[in-house]
C-alpha positions in Angstrom: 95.6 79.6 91.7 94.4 80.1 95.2 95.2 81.4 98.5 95.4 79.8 101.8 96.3 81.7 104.7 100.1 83.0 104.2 100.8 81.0 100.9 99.2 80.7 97.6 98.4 77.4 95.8 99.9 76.7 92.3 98.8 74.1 89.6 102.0 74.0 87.0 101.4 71.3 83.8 104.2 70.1 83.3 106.0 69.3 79.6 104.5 65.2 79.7 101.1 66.8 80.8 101.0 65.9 84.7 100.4 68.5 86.9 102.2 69.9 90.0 101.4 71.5 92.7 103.3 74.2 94.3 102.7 76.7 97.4 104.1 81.0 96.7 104.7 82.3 100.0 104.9 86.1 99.4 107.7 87.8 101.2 107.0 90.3 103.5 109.1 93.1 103.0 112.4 93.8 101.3 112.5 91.0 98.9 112.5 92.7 95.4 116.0 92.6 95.2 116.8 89.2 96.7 117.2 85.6 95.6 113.7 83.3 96.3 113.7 80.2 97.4 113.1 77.2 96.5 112.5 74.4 98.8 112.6 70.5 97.7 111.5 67.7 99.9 112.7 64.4 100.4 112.1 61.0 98.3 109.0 60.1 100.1 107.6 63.5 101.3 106.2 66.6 100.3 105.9 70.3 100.6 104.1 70.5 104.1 107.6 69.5 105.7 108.1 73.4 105.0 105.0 74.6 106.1 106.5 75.9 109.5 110.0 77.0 108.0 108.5 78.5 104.6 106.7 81.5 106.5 110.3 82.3 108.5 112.0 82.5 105.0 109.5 84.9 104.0 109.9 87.3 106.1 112.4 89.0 103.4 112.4 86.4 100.1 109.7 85.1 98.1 109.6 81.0 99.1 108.3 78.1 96.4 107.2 74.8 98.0 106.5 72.4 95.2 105.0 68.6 95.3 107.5 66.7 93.2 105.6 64.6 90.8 103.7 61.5 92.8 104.1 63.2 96.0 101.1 65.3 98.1 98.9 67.0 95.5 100.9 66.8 92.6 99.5 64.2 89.9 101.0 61.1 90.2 102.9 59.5 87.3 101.6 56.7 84.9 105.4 55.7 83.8 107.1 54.8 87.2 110.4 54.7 85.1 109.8 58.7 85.4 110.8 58.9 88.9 114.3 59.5 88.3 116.9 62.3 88.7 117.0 63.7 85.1 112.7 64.5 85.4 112.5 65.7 88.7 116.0 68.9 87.6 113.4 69.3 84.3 110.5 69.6 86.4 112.2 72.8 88.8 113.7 74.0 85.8 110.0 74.4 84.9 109.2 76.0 87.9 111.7 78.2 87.6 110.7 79.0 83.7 106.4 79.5 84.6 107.0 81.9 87.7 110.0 83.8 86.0 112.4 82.9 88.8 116.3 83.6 86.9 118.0 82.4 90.3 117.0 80.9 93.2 118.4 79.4 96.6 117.7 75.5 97.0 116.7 74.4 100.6 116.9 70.3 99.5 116.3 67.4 101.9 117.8 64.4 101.6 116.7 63.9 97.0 115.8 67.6 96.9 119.4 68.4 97.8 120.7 66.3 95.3 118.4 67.4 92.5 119.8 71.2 93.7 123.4 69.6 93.2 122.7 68.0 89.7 120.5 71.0 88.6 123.0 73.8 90.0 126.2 71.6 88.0 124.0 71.2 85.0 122.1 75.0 85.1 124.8 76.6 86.9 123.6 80.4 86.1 119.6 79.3 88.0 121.7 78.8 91.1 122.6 81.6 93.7 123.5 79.3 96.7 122.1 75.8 98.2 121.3 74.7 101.4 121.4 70.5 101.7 119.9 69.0 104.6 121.0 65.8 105.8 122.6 65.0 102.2 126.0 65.2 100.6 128.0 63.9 97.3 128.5 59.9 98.9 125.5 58.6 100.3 126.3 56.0 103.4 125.2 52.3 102.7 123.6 51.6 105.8 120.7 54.6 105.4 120.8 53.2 101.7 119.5 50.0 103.4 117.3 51.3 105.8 115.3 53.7 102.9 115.2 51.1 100.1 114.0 48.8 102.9 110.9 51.3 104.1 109.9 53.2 100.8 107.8 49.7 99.4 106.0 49.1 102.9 102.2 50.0 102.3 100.8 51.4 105.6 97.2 52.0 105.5 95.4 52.9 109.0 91.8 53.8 109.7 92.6 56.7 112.0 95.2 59.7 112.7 96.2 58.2 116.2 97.1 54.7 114.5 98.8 56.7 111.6 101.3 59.0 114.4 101.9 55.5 116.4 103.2 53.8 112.7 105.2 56.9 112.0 106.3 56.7 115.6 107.7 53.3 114.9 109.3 54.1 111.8 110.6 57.4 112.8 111.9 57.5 116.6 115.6 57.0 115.7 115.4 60.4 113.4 113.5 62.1 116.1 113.9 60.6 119.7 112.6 63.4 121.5 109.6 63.4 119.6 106.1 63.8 121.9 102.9 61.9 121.6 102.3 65.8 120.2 105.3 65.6 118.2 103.9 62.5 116.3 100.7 63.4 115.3 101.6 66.8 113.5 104.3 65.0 111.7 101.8 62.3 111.0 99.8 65.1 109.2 102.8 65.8 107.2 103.5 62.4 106.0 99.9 60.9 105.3 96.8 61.7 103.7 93.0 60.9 104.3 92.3 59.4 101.0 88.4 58.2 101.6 86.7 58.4 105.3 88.3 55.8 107.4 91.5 55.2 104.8 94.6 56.9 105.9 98.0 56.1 103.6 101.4 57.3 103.0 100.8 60.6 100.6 102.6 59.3 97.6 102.6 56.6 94.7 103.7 53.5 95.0 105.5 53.5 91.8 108.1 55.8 93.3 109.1 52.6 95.9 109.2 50.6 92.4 111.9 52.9 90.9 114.0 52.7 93.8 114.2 49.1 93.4 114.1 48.2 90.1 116.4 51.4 88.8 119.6 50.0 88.8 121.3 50.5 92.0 124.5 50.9 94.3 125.5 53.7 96.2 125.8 57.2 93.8 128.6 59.0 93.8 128.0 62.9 93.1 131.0 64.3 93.6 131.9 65.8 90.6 128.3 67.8 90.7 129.7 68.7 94.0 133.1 69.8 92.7 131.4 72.1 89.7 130.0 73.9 92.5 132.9 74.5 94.6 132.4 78.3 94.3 128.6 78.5 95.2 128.1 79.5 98.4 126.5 76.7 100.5 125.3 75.4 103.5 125.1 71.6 104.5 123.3 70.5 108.0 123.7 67.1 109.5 121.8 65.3 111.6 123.9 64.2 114.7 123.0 60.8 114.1 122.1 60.6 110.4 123.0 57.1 108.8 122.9 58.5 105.5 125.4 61.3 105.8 128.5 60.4 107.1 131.0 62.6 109.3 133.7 61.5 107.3 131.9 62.7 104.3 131.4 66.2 105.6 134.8 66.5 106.5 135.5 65.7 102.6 133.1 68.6 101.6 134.7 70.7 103.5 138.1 69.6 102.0 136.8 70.3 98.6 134.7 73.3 99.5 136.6 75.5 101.3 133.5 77.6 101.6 130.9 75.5 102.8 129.0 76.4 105.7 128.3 73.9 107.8 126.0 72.9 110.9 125.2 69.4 113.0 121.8 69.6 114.2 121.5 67.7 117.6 119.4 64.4 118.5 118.2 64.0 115.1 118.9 61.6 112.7 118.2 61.5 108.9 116.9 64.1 108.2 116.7 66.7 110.6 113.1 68.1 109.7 114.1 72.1 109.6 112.3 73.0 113.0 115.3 72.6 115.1 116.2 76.1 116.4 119.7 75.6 115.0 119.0 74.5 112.2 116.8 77.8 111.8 119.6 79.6 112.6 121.9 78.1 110.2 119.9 78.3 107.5 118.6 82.7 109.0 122.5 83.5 109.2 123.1 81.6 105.9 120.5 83.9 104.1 121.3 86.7 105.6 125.0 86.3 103.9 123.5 86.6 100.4 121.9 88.4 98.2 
């Protein structure tokens, strides 16, 4: 354990012996009494995609930021097979068990909002509400296609302005505002400087392999949805996400008479949580629980 600035660094080992990695950002004030939070990045990304909304949160709760396994800092995973839904729900759960956490509020993106939907239907007493950005029960085809199509790519650059111009390329439909600026610090968030000269996506490779060779198709997870349909949650959309559909939103609603909802302007899938609405989605959201 060490600390860095506002947060401290965690090293969990995990029940198959890999080791995870996980920021503690202490609240501030007035958090003895209320829910943490957890928050779970996306299927290619990792917990510095918090590192701007994490410090907001704790302002009044204790916030976790883990590295799923073969993500960032966490170890990466010999078995490929073991990127799958079922090991990332056990590997919270532990999270939850080491720091003594008996219920939390999920901020997910995109996979870390469904492994909040699978682990709050399967562990429904760890779960005090769930925020899910830019994901919901029925997954749209078309950003189905786009992801399985980008996750195997290798991209390996020699410096950080070659690294912000490939994430501009494969990024400037989810972010079309984005800045010269813009795409460097989100380069930052997305690769790492594995030797001098060698900059590469900040994951394992093995995680692209699962995705293709895991029997696929588009998941349905409405009936997690449906065995949470008195949770109070929150689901933001990206304006023009490909992956969560209107219509589908419209159905959540239908079936979750008290979801909160919010579509977060010019962004596509997924809006990255530094949008001032969807800050303010997510402050009012909190500030509704306890």
């Amino acid at each position: 354990m060490s600390t860095v600035d506002a947060f401290v660094e965690h090293g969990l080992v995990l029940r198959d012996g890999l080791r995870t990695y996980c920021r503690e950002y202490p609240a501030s004030s007035g958090a003895a009494d209320l829910a943490p939070v957890v928050c779970l990045p996306g299927l290619t990304r990792n917990c510095r995609d918090f590192e701007d909304l994490a410090p907001q949160l704790a302002e009044t709760r204790r916030v976790f930021t883990p590295d799923l396994r073969g993500r960032g800092r966490s170890d990466r995973d010999a078995d490929w097979r073991r990127y799958r839904m079922d090991s990332y729900v056990a590997d919270v759960i532990a999270l939850l068990d080491h720091f003594a956490l008996a219920r939390v509020i999920i901020v997910g993106t995109s996979l870390g909002g469904l492994i909040g939907l699978c682990l709050g239907a399967a562990h429904r007493a760890r779960l005090a509400a769930l925020v899910l950005n830019d994901i919901g029960p029925e997954l749209d085809p078309v950003g189905l296609q786009r992801i399985g199509a980008s996750v195997g790519v290798p991209v390996q650059v020699s410096s950080w302005e070659q690294a912000a111009e490939r994430a501009r390329l494969g990024h400037e439909s989810v972010m079309p505002d984005y800045t010269p600026a813009d795409w460097l610090r989100f380069a930052r968030r997305i690769y790492r400087e594995s030797r001098p000269g060698c900059i590469e996506r900040d994951m394992d490779s093995g995680i692209a392999r699962a995705l293709v060779e895991t029997p696929s198709g588009p998941q349905d997870f409405w009936r997690e949805f449906r065995a949470l349909g008195d949770l109070p949650m929150l689901c933001l959309r990206g304006a023009l996400s490909d992956l969560l559909a209107a219509a589908t939103l419209s159905r959540m609603h239908a079936q979750h008479p008290g979801l909160c909802s919010t579509v977060v302007p010019a962004r596509g899938h997924a809006p990255t949580l530094d949008e001032p609405e969807a800050r303010r989605a997510i402050a009012e959201f909190l500030a509704t629980l306890s």
